[in-house]
N, C-alpha and C positions, 0 to 999 in steps of 0.2 A: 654343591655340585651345579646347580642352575644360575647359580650366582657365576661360576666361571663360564659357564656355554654362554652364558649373555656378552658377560664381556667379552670372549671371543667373537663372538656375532658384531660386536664392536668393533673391534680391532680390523683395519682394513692394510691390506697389502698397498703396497705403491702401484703398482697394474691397476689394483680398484681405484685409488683417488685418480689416478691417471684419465680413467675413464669417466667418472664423476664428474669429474673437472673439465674433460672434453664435452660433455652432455648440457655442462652450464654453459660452455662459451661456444658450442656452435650458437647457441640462439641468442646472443648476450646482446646481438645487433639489435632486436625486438625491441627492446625496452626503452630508446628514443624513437622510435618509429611506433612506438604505442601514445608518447606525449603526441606527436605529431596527428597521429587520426583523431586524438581527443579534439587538440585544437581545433582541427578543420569539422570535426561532423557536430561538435555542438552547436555552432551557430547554426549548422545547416538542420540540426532537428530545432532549435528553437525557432526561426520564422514557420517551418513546417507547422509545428506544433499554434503559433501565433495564427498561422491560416486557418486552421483547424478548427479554433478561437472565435476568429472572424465569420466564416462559416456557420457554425453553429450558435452563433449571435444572430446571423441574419434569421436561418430558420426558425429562432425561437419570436422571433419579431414577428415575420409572415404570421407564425402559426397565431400567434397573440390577435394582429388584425383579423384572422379568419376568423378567427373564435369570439372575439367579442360580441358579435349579433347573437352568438346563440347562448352565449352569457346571458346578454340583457334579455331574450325571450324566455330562458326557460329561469332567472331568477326568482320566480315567486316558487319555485320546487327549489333549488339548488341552497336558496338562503338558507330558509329551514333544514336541510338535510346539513349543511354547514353544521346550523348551531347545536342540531342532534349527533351529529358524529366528533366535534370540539366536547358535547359535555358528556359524552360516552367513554372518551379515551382518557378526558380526565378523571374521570371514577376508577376506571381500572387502573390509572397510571397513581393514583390515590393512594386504592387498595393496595396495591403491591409494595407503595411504600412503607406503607403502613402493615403491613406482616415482613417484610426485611425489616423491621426494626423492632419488630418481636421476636423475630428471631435470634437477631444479634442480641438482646437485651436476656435473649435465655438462655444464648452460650454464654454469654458473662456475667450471668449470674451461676451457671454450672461451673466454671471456671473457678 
């Protein structure tokens, strides 16, 4: 019984395709007029995006010259805090290796 209401649900009159088919080709103009905007707006976001680039290259420059003096003043704190925060995150980055592969090693062996 639902096997027939489906295919009639399928089955369309010629007034519906009529209409379907007027629905696809009023806008059928669209779809080289969509090549078209590709064309033109990608060069225009890529230099955008290049400026953007550029921009944020100069300010990471600035920032670098600002910042060097107070690099070289305060590196008798900043080195040490380096090498204490480098062998912190490798311990825990260790650790955790090293229990995911306990882990795995004890689903396949429960496997």
């Amino acid at each position: 019984m639902r096997e027939e209401e489906h295919q009639n649900e399928l089955v369309q009159t010629p007034k519906q395709r009529a209409e379907n088919c007027f629905r696809c080709n009023v806008f059928a103009f669209l779809i080289p007029l969509l090549g078209f905007i590709k064309v033109v707006t990608a060069p225009v976001a890529s230099v955008i995006f290049i400026g953007f680039a550029g921009i944020i290259l100069a300010g990471s420059a600035v920032a670098l010259a600002l910042a060097t003096p107070l690099f070289i003043i305060f590196s008798p704190v900043l080195i040490p805090a380096t090498i204490a925060t480098t062998l912190a995150f490798t311990v825990v980055r260790t650790g955790v290796a090293l229990v995911l592969t306990a882990v795995g090693l004890i689903i396949w062996l429960i496997k």
